[in-house]
C-alpha positions as CSV (number, residue, x, y, z in Angstrom):
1,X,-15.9,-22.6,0.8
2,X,-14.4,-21.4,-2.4
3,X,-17.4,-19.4,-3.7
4,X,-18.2,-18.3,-0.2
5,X,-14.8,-16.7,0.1
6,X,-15.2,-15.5,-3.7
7,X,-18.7,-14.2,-3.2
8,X,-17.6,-12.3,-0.4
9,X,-14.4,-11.0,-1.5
10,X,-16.3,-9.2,-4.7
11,X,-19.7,-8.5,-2.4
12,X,-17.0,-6.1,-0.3
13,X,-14.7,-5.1,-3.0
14,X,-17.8,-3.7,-5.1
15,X,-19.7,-2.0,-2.7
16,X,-16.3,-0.4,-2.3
17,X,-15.7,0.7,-5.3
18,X,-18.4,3.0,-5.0
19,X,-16.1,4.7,-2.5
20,X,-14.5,6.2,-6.5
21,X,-17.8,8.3,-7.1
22,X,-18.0,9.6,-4.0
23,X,-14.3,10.6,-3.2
24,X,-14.6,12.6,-6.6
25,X,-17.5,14.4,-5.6
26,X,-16.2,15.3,-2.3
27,X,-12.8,16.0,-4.1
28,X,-14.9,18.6,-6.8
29,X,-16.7,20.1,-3.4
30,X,-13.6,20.7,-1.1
31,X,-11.8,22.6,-4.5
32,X,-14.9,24.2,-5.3
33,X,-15.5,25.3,-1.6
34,X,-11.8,26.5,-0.9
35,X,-11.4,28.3,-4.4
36,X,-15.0,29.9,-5.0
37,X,-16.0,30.4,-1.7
38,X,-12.9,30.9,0.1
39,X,-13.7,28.4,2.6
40,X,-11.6,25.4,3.7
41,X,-12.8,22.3,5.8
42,X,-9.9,19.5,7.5
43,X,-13.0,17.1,7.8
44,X,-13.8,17.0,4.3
45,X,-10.3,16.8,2.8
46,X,-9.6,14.2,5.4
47,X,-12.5,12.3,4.6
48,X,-11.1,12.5,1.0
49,X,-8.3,10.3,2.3
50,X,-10.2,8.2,4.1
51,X,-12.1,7.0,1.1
52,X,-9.2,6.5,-1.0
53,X,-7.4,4.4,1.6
54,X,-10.6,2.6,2.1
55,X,-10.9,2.0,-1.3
56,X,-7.4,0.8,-1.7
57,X,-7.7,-1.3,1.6
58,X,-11.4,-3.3,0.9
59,X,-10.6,-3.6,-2.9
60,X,-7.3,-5.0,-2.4
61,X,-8.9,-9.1,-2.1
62,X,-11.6,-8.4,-5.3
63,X,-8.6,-7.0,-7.7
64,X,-7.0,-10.6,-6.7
65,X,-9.5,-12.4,-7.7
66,X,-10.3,-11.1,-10.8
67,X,-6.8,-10.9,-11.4
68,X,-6.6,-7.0,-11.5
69,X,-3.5,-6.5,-10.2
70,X,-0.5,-5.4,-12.6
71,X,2.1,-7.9,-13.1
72,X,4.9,-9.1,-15.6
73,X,3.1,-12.5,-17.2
74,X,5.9,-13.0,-20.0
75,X,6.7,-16.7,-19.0
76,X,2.7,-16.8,-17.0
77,X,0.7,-16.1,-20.3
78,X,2.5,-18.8,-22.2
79,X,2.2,-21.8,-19.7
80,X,-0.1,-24.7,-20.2
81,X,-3.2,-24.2,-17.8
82,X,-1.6,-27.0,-15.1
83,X,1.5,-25.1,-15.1
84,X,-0.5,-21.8,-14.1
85,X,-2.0,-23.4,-11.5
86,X,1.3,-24.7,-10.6
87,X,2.2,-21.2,-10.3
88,X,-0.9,-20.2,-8.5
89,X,-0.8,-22.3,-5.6
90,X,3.0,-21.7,-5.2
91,X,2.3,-17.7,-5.0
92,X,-0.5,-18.4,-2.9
93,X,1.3,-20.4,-0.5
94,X,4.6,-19.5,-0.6
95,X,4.2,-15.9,-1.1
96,X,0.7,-14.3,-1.0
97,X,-0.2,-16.0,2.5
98,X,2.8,-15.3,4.2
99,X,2.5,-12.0,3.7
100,X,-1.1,-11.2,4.4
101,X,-0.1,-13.2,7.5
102,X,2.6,-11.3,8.2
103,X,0.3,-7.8,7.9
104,X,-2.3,-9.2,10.0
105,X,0.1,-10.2,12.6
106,X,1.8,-6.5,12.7
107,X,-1.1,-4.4,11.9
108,X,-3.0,-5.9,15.0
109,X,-1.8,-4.8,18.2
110,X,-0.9,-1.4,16.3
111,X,-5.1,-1.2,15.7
112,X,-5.8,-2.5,19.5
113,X,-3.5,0.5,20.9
114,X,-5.5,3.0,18.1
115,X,-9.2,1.8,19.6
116,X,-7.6,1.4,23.1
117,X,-6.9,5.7,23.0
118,X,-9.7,6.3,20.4
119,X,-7.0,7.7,17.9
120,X,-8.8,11.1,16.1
121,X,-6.9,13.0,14.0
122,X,-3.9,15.1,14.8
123,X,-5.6,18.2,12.3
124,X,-8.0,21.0,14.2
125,X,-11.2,20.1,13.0
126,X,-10.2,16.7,11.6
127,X,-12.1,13.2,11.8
128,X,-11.9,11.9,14.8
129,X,-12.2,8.4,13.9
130,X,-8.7,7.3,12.9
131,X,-9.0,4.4,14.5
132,X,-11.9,3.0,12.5
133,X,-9.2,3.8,9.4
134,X,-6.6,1.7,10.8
135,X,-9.4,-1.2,11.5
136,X,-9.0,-1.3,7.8
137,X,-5.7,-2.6,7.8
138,X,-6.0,-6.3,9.6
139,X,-9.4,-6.7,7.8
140,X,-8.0,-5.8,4.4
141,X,-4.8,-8.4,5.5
142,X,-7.6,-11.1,6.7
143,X,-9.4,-10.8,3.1
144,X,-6.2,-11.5,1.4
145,X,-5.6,-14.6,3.6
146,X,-8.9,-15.8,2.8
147,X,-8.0,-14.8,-0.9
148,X,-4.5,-16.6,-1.1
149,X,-6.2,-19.8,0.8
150,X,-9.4,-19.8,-2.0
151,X,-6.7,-19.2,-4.3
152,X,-4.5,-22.1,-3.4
153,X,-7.3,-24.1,-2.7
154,X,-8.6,-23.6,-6.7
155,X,-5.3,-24.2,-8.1
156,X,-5.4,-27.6,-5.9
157,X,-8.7,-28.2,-7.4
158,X,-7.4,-27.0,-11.3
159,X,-4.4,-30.1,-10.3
160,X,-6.7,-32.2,-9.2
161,X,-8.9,-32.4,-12.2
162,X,-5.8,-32.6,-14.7
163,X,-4.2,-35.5,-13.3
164,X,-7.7,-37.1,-13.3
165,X,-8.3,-36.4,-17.3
């Protein structure tokens, strides 16, 4: 279950980071379009923010598990490896889970409501498809349960082995 949720976590995290190239590009054409051609599209600069939340959102899990994410490790660096498993499980648990939870829980019926009305944008000439950007949000919170819960359940495994050696 572990390297299920891994493999899957990093399958969807790096076929979103491809999202990077792209949002550049279409970045470079918007400024390109507005300021050599004179010309100006919602759509496009709206699907520039699209990207980067989609980026942010289905990349959010994969920087876990790598261990991308910024963080003050002055006491975490120094521990022995039982104690940062110690520490992994307790974050996990006590801190990582609840929250992805508690984002899950909130985000949901604020998504069901967005699908319910088919939520477009707000913007003349926008993206009509807000809605599939706020599907984002309980699927990005789901990844990081499965995260926090693959977490704990390695830093179980990690305790596990060194009481057994």
């Amino acid at each position: 279950m572990l390297a299920f949720v891994n493999k899957l976590n990093a399958g969807i995290g790096k076929s979103a980071a491809c999202l990077a190239l792209a949002m550049v590009v279409l970045e470079f054409l918007v400024v390109v379009l507005r300021y050599a051609f004179e010309w100006g599209s919602i759509a496009l600069q709206e699907g520039v923010i699209y990207m980067h939340a989609s980026l942010f959102m289905a990349t959010a899990a994969w920087v876990l598990q790598t261990d991308g994410h910024v963080r003050v490790d002055i006491f975490y660096r120094e521990m022995s490896a039982s104690n940062k498993a110690r520490v992994n499980l307790a974050g996990a648990l006590l801190l990582l889970l609840p929250t992805s939870g508690f984002l899950l829980y909130i985000s949901w019926d604020y998504v069901a409501l967005s699908w319910q009305i088919r939520e477009g944008s707000k913007e003349t000439g926008g993206l009509d498809a807000v809605f599939l950007l706020k599907s984002l949000m309980p699927l990005s919170a789901a990844m990081l349960v499965l995260q926090a819960l693959a977490q704990a359940g390695q830093a179980w495994l990690d305790l596990s082995c060194d009481e057994h050696a």
